[in-house]
Rosetta silent file (secondary structure, phi, psi, omega in degrees, C-alpha in Angstrom):
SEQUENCE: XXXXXXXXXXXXXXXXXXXXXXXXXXXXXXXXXXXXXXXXXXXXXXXXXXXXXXXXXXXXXXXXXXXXXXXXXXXXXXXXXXXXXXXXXXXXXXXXXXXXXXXXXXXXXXXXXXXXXXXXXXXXXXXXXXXXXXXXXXXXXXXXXXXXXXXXXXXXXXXXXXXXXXXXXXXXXXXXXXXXXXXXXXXXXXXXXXXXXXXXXXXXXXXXXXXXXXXXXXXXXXXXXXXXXXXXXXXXXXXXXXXXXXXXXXXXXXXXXXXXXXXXXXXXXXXXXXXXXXXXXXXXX
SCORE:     score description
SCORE:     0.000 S_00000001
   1 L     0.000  129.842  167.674  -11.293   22.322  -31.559 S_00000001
   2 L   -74.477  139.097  165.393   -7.748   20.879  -31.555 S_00000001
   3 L    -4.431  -68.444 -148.734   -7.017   17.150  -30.375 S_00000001
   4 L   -89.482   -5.938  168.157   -4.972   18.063  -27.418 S_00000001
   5 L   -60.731  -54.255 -132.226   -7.552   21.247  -26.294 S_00000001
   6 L   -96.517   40.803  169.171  -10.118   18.474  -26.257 S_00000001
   7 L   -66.784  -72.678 -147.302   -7.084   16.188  -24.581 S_00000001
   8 L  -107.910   38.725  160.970   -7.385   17.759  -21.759 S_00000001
   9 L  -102.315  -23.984 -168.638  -10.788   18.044  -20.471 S_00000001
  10 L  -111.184  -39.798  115.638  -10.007   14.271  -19.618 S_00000001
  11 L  -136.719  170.931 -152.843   -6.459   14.901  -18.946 S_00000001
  12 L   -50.683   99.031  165.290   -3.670   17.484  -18.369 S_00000001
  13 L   -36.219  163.323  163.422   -1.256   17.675  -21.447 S_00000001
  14 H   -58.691  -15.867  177.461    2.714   17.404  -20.884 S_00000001
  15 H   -48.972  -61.436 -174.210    2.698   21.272  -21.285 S_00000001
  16 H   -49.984  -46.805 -161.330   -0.356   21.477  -18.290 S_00000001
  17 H   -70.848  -37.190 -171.146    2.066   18.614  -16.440 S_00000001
  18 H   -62.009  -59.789 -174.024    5.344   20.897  -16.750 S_00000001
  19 H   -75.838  -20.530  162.729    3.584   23.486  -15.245 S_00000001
  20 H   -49.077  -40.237  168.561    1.871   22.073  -12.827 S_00000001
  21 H   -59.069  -56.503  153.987    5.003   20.528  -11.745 S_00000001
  22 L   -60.288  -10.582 -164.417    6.821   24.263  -11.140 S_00000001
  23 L  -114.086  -19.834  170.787    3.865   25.335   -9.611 S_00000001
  24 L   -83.909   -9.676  176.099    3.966   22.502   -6.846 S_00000001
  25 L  -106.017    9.878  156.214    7.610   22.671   -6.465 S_00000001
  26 L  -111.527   16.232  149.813    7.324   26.502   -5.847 S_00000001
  27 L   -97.732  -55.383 -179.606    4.755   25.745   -3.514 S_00000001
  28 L   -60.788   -1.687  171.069    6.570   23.289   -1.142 S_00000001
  29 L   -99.554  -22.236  155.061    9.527   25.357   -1.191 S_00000001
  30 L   -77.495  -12.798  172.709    7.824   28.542   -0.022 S_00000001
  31 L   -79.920 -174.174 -160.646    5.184   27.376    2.669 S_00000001
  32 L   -70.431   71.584 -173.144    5.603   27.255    6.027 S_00000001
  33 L    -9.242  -48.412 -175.418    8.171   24.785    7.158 S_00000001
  34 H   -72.666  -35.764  162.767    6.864   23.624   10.146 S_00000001
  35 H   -77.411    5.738  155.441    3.897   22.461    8.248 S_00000001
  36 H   -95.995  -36.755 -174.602    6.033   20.362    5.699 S_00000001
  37 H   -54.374  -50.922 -175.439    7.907   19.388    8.457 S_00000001
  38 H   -82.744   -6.793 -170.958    4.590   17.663   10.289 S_00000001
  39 H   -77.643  -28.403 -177.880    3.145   16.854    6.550 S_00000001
  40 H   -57.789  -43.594  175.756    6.520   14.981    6.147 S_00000001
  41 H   -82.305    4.207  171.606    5.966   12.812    9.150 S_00000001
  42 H   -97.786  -61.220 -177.539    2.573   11.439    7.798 S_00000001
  43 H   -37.435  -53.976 -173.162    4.402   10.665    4.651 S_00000001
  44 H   -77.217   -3.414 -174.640    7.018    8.854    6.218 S_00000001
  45 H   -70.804  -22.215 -164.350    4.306    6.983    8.362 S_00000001
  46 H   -97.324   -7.646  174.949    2.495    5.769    5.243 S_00000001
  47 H   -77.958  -40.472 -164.624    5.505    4.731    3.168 S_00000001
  48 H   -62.609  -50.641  156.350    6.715    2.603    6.351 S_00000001
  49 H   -33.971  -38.857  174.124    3.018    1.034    6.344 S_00000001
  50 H   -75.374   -5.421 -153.206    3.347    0.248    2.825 S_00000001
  51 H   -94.675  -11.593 -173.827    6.850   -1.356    3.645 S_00000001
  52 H   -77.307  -67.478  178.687    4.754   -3.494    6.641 S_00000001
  53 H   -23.401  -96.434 -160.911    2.117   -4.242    4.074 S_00000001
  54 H   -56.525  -26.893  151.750    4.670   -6.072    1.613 S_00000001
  55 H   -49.716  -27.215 -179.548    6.567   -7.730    4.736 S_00000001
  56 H   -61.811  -69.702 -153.313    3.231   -9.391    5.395 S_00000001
  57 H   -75.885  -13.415 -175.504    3.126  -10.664    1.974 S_00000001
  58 L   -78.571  -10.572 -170.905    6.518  -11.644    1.580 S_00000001
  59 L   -61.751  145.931  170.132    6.263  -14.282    4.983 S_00000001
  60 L    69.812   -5.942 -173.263    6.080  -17.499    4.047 S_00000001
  61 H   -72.423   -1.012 -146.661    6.536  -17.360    0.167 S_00000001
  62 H   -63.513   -9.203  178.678    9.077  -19.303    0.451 S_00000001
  63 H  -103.239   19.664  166.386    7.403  -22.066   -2.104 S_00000001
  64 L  -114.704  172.707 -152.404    6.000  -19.557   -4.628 S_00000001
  65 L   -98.446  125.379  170.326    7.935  -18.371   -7.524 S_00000001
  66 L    -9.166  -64.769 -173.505   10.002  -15.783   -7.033 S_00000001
  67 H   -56.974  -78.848 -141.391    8.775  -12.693   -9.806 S_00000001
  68 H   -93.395   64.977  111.048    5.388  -13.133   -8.780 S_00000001
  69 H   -80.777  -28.296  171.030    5.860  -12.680   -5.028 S_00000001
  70 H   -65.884  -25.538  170.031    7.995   -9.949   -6.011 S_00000001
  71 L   -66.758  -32.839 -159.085    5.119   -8.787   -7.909 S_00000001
  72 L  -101.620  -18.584  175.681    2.541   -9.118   -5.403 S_00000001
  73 L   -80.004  -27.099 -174.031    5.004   -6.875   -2.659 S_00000001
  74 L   -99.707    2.436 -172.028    5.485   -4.247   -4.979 S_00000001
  75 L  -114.663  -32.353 -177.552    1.889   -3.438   -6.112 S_00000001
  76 L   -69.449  -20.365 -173.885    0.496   -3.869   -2.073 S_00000001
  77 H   -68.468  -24.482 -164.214    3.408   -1.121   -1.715 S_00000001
  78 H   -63.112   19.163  175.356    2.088    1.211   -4.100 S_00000001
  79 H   -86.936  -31.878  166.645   -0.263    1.938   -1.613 S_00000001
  80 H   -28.263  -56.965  169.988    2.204    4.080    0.616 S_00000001
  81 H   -81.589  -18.328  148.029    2.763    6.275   -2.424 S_00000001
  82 H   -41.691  -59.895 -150.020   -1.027    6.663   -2.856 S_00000001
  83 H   -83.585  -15.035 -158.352   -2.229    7.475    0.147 S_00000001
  84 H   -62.769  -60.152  174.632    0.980    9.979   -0.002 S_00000001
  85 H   -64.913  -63.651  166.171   -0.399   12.048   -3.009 S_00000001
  86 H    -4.935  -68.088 -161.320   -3.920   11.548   -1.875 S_00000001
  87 L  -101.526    4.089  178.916   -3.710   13.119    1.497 S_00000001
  88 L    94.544   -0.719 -171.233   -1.382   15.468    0.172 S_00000001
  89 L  -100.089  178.121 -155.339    2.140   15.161    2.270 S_00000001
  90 L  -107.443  133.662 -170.046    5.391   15.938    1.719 S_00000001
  91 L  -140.652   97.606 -168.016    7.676   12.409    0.653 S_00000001
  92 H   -48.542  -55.960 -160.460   11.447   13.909    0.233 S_00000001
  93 H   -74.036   11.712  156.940   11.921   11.496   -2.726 S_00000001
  94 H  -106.618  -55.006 -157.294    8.930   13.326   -4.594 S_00000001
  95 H   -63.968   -2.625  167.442    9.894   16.703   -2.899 S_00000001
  96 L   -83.312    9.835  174.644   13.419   16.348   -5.308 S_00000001
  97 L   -97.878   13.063  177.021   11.727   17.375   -8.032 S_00000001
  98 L   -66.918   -0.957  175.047   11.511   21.214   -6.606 S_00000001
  99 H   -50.402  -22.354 -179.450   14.476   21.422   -9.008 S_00000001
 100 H   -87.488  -30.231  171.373   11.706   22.605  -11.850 S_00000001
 101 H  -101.620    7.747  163.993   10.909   26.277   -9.829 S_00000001
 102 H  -103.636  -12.697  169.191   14.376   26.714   -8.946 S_00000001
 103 H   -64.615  -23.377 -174.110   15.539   26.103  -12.604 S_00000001
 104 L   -84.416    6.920  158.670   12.708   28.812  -13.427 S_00000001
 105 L    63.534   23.835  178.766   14.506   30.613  -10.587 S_00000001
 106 L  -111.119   40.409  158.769   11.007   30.877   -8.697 S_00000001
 107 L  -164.808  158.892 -165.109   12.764   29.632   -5.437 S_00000001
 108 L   -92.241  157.174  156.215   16.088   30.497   -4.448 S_00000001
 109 H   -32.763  -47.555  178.536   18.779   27.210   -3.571 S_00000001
 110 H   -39.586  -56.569  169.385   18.142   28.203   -0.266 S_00000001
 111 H   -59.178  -59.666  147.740   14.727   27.329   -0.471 S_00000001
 112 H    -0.902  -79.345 -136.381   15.214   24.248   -2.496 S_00000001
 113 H   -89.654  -14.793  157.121   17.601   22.951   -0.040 S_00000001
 114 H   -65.798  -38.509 -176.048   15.861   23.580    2.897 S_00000001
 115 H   -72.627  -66.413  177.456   12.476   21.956    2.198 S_00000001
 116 H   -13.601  -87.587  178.424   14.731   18.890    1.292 S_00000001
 117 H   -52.330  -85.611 -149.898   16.174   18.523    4.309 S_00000001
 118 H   -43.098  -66.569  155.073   13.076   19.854    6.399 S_00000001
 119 H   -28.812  -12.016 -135.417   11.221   16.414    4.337 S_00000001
 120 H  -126.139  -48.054 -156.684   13.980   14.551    4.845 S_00000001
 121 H   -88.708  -31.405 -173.160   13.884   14.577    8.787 S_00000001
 122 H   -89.217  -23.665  155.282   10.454   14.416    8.995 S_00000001
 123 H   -47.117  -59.850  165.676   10.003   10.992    6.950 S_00000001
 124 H    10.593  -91.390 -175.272   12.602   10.096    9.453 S_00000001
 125 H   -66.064  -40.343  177.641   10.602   10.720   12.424 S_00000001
 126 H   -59.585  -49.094 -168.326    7.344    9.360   10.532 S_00000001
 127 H   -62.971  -38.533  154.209    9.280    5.954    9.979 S_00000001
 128 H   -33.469  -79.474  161.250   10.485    5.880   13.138 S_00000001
 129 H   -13.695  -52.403  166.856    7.211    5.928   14.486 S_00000001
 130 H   -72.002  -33.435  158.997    6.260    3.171   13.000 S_00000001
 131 H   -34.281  -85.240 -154.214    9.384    1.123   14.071 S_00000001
 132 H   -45.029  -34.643  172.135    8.380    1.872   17.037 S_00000001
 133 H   -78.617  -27.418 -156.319    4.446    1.133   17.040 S_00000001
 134 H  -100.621  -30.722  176.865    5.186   -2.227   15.085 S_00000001
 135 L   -79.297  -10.683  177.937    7.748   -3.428   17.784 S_00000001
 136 L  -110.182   42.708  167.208    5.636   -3.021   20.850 S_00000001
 137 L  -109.530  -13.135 -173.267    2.914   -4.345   19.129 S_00000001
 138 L    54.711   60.505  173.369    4.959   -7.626   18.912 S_00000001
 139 L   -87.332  -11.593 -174.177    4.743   -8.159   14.706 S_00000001
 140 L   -53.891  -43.709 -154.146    7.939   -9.271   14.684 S_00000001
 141 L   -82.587   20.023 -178.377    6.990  -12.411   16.444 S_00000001
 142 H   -58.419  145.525  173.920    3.591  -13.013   13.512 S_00000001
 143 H    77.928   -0.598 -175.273    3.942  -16.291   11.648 S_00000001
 144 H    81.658    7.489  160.397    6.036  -18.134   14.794 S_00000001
 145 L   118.661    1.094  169.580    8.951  -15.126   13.949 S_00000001
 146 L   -60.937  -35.988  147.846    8.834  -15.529   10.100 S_00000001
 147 H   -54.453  -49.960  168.142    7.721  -11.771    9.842 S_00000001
 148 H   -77.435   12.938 -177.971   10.479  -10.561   11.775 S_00000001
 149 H  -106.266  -41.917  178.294   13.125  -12.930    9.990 S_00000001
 150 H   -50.334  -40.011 -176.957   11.484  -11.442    6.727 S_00000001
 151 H   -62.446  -46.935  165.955   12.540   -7.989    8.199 S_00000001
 152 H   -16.623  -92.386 -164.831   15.847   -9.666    9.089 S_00000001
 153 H   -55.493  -27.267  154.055   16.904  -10.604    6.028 S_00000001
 154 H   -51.633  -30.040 -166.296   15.586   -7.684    3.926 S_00000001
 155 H   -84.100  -72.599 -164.620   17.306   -5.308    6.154 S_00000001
 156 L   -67.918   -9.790  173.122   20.695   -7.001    6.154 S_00000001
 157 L   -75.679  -38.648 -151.885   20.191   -7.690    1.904 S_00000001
 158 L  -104.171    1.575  177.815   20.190   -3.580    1.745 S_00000001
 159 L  -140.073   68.792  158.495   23.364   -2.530    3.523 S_00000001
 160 L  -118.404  -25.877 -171.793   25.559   -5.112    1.683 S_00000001
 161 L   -60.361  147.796  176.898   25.202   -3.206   -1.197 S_00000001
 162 L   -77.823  160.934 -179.223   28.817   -1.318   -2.779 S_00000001
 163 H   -61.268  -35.044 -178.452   28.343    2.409   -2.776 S_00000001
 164 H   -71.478  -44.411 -174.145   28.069    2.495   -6.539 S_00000001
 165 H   -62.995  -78.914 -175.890   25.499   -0.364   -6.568 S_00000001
 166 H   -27.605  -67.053  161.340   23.099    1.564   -3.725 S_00000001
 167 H   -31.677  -56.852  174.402   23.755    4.767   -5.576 S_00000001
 168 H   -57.671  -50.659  172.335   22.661    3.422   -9.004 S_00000001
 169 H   -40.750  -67.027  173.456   19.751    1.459   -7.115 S_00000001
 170 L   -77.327   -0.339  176.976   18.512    4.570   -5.768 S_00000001
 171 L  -106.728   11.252  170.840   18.815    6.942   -8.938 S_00000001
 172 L   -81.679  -61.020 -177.557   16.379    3.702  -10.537 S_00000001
 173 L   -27.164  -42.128 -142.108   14.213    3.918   -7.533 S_00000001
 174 L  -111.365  -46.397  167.438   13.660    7.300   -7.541 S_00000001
 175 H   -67.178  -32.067  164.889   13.121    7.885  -11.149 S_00000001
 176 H   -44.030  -52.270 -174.704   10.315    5.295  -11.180 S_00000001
 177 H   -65.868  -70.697 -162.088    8.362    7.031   -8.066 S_00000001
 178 H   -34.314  -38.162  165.572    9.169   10.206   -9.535 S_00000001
 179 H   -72.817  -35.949  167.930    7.591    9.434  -12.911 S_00000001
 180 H   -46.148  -48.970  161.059    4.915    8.120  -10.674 S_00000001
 181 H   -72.734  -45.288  154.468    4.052   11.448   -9.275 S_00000001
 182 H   -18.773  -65.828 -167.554    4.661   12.978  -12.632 S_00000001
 183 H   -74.014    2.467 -168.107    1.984   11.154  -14.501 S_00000001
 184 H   -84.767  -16.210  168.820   -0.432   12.100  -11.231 S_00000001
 185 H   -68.810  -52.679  154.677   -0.438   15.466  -13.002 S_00000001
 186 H   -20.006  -71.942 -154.917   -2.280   14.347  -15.676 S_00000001
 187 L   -60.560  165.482 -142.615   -5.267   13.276  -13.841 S_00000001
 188 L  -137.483  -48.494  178.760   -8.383   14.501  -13.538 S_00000001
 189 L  -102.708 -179.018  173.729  -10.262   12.109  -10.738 S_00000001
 190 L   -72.313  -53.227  164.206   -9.024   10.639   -7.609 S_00000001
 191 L   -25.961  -58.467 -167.083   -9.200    7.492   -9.621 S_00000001
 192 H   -61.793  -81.112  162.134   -6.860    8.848  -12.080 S_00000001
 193 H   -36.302  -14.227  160.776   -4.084    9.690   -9.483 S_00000001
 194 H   -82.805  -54.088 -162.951   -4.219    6.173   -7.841 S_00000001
 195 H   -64.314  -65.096 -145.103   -4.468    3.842  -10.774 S_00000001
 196 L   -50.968  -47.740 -150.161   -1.585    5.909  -12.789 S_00000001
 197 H   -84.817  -20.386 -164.450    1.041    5.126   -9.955 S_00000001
 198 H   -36.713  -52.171 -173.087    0.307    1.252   -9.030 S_00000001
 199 H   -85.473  -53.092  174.266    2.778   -0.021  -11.770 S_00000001
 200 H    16.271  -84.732 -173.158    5.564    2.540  -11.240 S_00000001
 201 H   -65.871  -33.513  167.768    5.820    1.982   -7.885 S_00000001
 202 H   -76.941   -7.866 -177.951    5.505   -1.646   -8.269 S_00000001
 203 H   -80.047  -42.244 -131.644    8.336   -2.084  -10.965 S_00000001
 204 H  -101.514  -16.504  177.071   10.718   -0.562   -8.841 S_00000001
 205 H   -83.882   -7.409  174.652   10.079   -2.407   -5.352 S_00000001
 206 H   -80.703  -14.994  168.295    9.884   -5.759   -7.118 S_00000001
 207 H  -102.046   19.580  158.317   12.926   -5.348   -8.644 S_00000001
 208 L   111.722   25.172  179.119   14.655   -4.586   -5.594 S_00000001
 209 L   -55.541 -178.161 -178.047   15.195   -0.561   -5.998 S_00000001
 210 L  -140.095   89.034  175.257   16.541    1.408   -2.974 S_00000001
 211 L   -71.189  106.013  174.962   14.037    4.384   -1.324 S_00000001
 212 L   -27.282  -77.632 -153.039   15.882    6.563    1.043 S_00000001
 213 L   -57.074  -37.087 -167.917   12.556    6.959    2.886 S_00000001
 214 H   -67.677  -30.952 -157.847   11.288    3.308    2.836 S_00000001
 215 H   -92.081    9.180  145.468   14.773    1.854    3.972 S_00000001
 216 H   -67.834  -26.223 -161.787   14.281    4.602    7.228 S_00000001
 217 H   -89.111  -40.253 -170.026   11.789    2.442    8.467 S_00000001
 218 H   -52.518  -29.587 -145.848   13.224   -1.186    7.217 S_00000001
 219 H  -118.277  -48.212 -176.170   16.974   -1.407    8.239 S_00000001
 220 H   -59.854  -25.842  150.484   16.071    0.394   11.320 S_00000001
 221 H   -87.463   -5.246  150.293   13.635   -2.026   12.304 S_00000001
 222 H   -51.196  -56.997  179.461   16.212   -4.735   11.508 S_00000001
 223 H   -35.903  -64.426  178.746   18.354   -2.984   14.056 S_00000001
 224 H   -64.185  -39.709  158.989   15.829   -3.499   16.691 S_00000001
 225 H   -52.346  -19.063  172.516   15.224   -6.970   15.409 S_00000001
 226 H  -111.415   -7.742 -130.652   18.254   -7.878   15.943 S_00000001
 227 H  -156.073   -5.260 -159.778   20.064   -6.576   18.931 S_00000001
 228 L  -152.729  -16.786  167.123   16.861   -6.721   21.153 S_00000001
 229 L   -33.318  163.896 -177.495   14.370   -9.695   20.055 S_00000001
 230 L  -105.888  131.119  155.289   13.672  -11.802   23.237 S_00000001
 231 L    27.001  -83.395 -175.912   15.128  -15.724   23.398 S_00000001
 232 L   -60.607  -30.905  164.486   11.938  -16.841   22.109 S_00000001
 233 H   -65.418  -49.369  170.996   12.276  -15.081   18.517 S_00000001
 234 H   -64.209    2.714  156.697   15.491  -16.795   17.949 S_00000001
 235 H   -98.207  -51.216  167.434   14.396  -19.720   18.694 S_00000001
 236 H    -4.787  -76.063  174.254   11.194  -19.581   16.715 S_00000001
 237 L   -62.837  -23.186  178.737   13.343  -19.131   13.667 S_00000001
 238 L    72.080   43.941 -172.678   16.233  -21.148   14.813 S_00000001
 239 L  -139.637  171.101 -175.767   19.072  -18.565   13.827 S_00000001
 240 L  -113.835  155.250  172.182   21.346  -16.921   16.046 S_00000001
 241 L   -98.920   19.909  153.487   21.721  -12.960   16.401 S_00000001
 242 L   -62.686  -59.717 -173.436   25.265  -13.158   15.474 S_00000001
 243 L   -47.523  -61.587  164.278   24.132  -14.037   11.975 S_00000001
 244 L   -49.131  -23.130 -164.139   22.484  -10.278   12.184 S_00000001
 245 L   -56.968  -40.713 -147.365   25.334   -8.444   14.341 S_00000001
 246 L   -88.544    5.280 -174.061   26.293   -6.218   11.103 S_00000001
 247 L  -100.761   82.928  171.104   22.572   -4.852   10.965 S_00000001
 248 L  -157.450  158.619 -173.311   23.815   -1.332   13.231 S_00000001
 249 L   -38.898  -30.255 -167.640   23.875    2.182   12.554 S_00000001
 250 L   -99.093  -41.987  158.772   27.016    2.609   10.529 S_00000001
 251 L   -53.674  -24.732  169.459   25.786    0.337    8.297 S_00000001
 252 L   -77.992   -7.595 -167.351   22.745    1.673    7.833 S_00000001
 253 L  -144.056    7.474 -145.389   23.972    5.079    7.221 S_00000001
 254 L  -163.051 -107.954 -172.453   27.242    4.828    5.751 S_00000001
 255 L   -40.414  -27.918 -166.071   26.384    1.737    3.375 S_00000001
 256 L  -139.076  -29.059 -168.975   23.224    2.550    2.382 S_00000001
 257 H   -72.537  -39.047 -155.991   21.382    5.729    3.287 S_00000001
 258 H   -65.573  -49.173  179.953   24.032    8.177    2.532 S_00000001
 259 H   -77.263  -10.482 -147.736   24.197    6.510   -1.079 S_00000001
 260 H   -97.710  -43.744 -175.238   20.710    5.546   -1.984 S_00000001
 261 H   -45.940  -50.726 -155.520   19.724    9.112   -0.940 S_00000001
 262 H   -70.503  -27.219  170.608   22.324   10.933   -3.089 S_00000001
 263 H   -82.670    3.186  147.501   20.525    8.665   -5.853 S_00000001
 264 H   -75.365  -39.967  160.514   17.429    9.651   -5.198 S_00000001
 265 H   -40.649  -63.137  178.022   18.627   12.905   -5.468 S_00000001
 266 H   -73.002  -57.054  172.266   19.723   12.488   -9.065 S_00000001
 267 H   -40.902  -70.358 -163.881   16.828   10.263  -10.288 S_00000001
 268 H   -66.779  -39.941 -160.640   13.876   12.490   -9.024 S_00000001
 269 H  -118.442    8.408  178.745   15.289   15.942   -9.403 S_00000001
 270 H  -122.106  -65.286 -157.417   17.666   15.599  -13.003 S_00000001
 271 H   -74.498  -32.363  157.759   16.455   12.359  -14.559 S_00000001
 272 H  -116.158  -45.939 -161.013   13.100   13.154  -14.367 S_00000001
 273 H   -70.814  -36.253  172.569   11.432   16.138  -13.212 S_00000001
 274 H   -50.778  -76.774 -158.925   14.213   18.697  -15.013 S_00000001
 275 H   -50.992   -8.597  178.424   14.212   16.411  -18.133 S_00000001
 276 H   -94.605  -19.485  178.548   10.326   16.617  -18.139 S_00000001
 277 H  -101.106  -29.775  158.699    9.913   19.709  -17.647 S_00000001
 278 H   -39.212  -39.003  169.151   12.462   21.077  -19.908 S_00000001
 279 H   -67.051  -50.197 -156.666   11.198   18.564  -23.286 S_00000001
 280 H  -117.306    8.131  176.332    7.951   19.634  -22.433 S_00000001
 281 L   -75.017  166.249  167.903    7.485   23.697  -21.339 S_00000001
 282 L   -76.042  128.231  172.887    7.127   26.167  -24.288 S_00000001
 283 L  -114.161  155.198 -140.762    9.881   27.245  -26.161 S_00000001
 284 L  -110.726  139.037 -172.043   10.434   29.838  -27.631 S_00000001
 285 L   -47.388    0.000    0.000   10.519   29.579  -31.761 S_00000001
C-alpha cells in the first residue's frame, strides 16, 4: 500500500480536498435557492453570536495585555465558523470559493453569482436578527455600559479604515477562513472539522481582519448603539453620542462593507480556493 492510500483512511489527501471542494461548490450553486437563502440566515446568526461571544470577552480588558486578549477574542470566535460547517449553512465568505466548479465549468456565472448574492442577503438578515435580539435584551447596558462601549468603539475602529486598507484587510480575512474551511476537507470526525479551524479563524480576528458577514452584525449594532441608547448608557460610560455620530449607514456601507466584501471576494475565491484547487487536481502528464 502507498503512504498517501493509507493517508487517507485518517484523512482526505489535497487531491480528495480539490475535489471535494468542486463538488461542494457545484452543490451550493445548483440547489434550491430558497433553501440557501434560509441556510444563509442561520449562518449569519451564528457568526453574529460568535462576534457577541468575543464582545463579552473583550469588556473590561482594559488592564490585560493587549495580544493575549486579542488572542482570547479570536479563538471564542472560532466558534461561529464551527457551528457554521457543523450544521451545515451557507456563510457567503466560504460560499466564494464556488469559483472551483465554475472554473471546471460545472456551474454557469450565472449560478456562481447568484448563490453569492442569495448568501450574501441572507447573512444579512441572520445578523440583523441578532442586532435586534441583543438590543431588546438590553446587553448593551452589561458591565454598567462597558459592553455596549466595547461595541462602540469596535464599530467606529472599522469604518475609519481607507478603501485600500479595508480591501486588503478583507482579502487577509477571507483567505484565513477560507483556508479554514479548506483544511475541514481533510477530516474524517466531527472532531477533525472543529479543531482544524480554531487557529485560522483566530489569527485573523486577533489581528484585526475585516469579515463582510461579521461586520453586518457589528457596525450595525454600533448604529443602534449610538443614535438610540437611553440617557442612562451615556452616562454609565461617561461619553457623549456625538463622539459616535459618524457610526451611520454610509459609513458602514460605503467605507467598509462595499470594500471588505470585494476582498473577501478575492481572498476566498482566487487566493485560495482556485490556487488550491488548481496546485492540487490531476494533471495531465
Amino acid at each position: 500500500m502507498k503512504p498517501e492510500e493509507n493517508l487517507s483512511t485518517v484523512a482526505a489527501t489535497p487531491a480528495q480536498m480539490a475535489q471535494i471542494g468542486e463538488d461542494v461548490g457545484a452543490y451550493k450553486a445548483t440547489k434550491n435557492q430558497f433553501y440557501s437563502f434560509l441556510s444563509a440566515i442561520s449562518a449569519g446568526a451564528f457568526i453574529a453570536l460568535a462576534f457577541v461571544f468575543y464582545t463579552t470577552t473583550q469588556t473590561g480588558s482594559a488592564g490585560a495585555p493587549w495580544g493575549l486578549t486579542k488572542l482570547v477574542g479570536g479563538l471564542v470566535f472560532s466558534l461561529g465558523v464551527i457551528m457554521v460547517v457543523v450544521c451545515g449553512c451557507e456563510l457567503f465568505t466560504s460560499s466564494t470559493m464556488t469559483t472551483v466548479a465554475r472554473a471546471n465549468n460545472r456551474i454557469s456565472t450565472f449560478q456562481m453569482v447568484r448563490n453569492w448574492i442569495v448568501v450574501y442577503c441572507g447573512n444579512f438578515v441572520g445578523g440583523l436578527c441578532i442586532v435586534g435580539l441583543i438590543w431588546m435584551g438590553g446587553q448593551t447596558m452589561a458591565a454598567n455600559g462597558q459592553w455596549g462601549l466595547t461595541i462602540l468603539t469596535t464599530a467606529q475602529h472599522k469604518i475609519h479604515h481607507t478603501w485600500s486598507e479595508a480591501f486588503a484587510l478583507g482579502v487577509l480575512c477571507n483567505i484565513m477562513v477560507c483556508l479554514a474551511v479548506w483544511m475541514t476537507y481533510a477530516g474524517k470526525t466531527l472532531t477533525d472539522k472543529a479543531f482544524i479551524q480554531i487557529l485560522p479563524i483566530g489569527l485573523f480576528v486577533a489581528s484585526g481582519f475585516e469579515h463582510s458577514v461579521a461586520n453586518m452584525f457589528m457596525i450595525p449594532m454600533g448604529i443602534i448603539t449610538a443614535h438610540f441608547s437611553t440617557p442612562d448608557f451615556w452616562q454609565a460610560i461617561g461619553l457623549n453620542p456625538e463622539q459616535f455620530a459618524d457610526l451611520d449607514v454610509y459609513h458602514f456601507i460605503v467605507k467598509n462593507l462595499i470594500p471588505v466584501t470585494l476582498g473577501n471576494l478575492a481572498g476566498g475565491g482566487i487566493c485560495v480556493a482556485l490556487l488550491q484547487w488548481y496546485t492540487n487536481k490531476p494533471h495531465a502528464h
